[in-house]
C-alpha positions in Angstrom: 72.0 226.1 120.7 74.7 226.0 117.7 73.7 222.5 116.4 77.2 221.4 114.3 77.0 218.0 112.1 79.8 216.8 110.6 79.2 214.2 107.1 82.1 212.4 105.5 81.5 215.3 102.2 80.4 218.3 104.3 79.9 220.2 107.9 76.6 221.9 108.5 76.3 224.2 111.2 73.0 226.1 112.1 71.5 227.9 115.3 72.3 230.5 117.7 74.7 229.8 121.1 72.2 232.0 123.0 75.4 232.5 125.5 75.2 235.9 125.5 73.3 239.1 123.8 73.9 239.0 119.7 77.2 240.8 119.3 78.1 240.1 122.6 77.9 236.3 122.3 81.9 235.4 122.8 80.6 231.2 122.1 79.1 232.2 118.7 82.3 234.2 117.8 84.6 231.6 118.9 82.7 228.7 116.2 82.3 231.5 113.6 85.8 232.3 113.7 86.9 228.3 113.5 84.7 227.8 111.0 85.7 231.0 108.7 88.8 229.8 109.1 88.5 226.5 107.8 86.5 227.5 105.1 89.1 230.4 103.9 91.9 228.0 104.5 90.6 225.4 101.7 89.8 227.7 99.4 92.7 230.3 99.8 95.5 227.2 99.8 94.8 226.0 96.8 93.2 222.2 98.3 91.6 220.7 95.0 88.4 220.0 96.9 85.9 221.9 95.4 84.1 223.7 98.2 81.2 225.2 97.8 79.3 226.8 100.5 75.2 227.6 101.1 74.4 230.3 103.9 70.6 230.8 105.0 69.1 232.6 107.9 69.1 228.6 110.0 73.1 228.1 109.3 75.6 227.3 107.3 77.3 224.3 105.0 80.4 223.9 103.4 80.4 220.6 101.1 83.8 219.7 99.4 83.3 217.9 95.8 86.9 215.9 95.9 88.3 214.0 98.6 90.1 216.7 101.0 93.4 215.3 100.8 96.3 215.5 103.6 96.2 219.4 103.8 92.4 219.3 103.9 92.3 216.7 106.7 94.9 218.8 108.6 92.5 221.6 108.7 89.2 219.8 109.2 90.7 218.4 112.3 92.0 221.8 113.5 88.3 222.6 113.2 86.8 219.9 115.1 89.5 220.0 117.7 88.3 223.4 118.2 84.7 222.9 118.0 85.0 219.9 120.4 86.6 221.7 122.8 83.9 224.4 122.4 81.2 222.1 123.1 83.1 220.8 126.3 83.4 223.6 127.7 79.3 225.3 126.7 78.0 222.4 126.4 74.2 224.2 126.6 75.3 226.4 123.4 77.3 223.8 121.1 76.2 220.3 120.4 78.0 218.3 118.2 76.6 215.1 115.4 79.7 213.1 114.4 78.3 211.1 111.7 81.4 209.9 110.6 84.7 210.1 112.7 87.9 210.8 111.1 
């Protein structure tokens, strides 16, 4: 199970979809791919947020120093639209912790 929290400063994202064998697993590609893409997008587009990302073998998390700003909250909730739509749909492989709600 991909366990995904969202915090008002940062996303966390750790575990494995277990959909499908490890390059194989189309569920895990889909939230990597969301995720890269947010995470490329802040720091390629020149949002003033300061992110700074930790990996480890458990997961991921991306925490963002300065408030996000307009073009920062247009991504996050590109991100979370996708990831909510993920969990909808696999909702064995993606579980989602909203601890604070746009």
């Amino acid at each position: 199970m991909i366990n995904i929290e969202f915090w008002p400063d940062h996303i966390k994202i750790t575990g494995h979809a277990g959909y499908a064998q490890k390059g194989q697993d189309i569920v895990c590609a889909a939230v990597s791919i969301l995720y890269m893409t947010f995470s490329t997008c802040l720091e390629t587009l020149d949002i003033e947020c300061e992110p700074e990302e930790t990996q480890s073998e458990a997961g991921t998390e991306l925490r963002w120093q300065k408030p996000l700003g307009t073009a920062g909250i247009v991504l996050l909730t590109a991100l979370r639209t996708g990831l909510f739509a993920l969990a909808n749909t696999y909702p064995e492989n993606v579980t989602i912790h909203d601890f604070k709600p746009l």
